[in-house]
N, C-alpha and C positions, 0 to 999 in steps of 0.2 A: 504494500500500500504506500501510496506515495503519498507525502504530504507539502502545503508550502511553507517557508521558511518561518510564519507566523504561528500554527498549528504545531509543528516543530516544536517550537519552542516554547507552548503552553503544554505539550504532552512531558517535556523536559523540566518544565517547571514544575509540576502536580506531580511527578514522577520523585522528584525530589521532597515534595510538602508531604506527598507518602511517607516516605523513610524518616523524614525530620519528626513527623507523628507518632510514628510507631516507638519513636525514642524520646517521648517525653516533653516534645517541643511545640510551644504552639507557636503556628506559621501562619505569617502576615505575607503574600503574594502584594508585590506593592505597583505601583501603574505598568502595565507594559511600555512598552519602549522609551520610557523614561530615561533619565537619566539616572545612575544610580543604581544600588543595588535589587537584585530582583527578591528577596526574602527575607523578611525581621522576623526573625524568631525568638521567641524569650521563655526561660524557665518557667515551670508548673509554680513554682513559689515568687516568681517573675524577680527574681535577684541578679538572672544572668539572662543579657542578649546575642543576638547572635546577627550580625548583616551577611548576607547571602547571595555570590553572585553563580549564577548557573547558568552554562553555552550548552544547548543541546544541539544535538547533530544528527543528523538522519543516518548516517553510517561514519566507518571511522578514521573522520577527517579532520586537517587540521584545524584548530581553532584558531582564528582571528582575534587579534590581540589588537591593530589599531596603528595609529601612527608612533605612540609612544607607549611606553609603559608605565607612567603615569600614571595613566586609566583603570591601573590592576588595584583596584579597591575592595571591598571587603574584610571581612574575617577569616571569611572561607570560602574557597572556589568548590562548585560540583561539577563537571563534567559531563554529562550522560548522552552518549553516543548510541546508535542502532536504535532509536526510540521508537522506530513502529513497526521493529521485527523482533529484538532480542536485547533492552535498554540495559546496559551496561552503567554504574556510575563511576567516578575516579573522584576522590577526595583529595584536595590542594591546599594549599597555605597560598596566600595572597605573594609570599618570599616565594615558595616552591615555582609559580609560575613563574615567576620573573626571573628565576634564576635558568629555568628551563626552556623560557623564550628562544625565538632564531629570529636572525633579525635577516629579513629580505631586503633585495635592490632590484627594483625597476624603471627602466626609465628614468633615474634617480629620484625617484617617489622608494623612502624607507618604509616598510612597514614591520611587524612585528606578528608570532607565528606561534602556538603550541602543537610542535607535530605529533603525531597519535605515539611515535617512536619514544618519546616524550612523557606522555602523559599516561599513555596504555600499559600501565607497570602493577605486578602483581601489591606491592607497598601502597597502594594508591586504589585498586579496584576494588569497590564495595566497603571502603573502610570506615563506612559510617561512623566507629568505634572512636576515630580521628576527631570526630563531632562534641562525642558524648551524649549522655540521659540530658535531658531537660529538665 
């Protein structure tokens, strides 16, 4: 099933407010295409928040990081790739991307890159545990 890049990325998004639930966290989905993180989540006792940025991908490709890495905001990155055949998530440190970034050249236009080689690492997949209970 194919989906567009919008559907995408609400199946990537709920996909994730899934896993954040089952571990204690209540999950604030904040505007689409905002600017900004896509997820506030905060403790059952609401002592602890949590900002949440999540790239979903229809298979497993790299993630677009942007012109700079500046933009790598959050607490904690999710990943969740294959989202409408077999959704995979990878759990990141907001340092972990940026350390793992590739920085591209075209045209002389920089951009920045998480390739799957990258991010698609047993330390990383499904490690919700990396999050914590809520």
């Amino acid at each position: 099933m194919a989906l567009d890049s919008q559907l995408t990325g609400n199946a990537g998004l709920y996909y994730c407010c899934y896993h954040l639930s089952l571990l204690g966290w209540n999950v604030m989905p904040t505007a689409r295409n905002a600017r900004g993180v896509d997820i506030i989540a905060y403790s059952r006792d609401a002592t602890r928040k949590l900002a949440i940025q999540v790239k979903a991908l229809s298979k497993r490709s790299p993630v677009p990081l942007g012109t700079s890495l500046e933009k790598v905001m959050g607490d904690v990155w999710v990943i969740v790739n294959k989202v409408t055949s077999s959704p995979s998530a990878f759990i990141l440190l907001p340092s972990e991307v940026k350390e793992l970034a590739h920085r591209g050249e075209k045209d002389g236009r920089v951009s920045f890159w998480l390739q799957p080689i990258s991010y698609d690492r047993e330390c990383f997949k499904e490690k919700w545990e990396r999050i914590g209970h809520g």
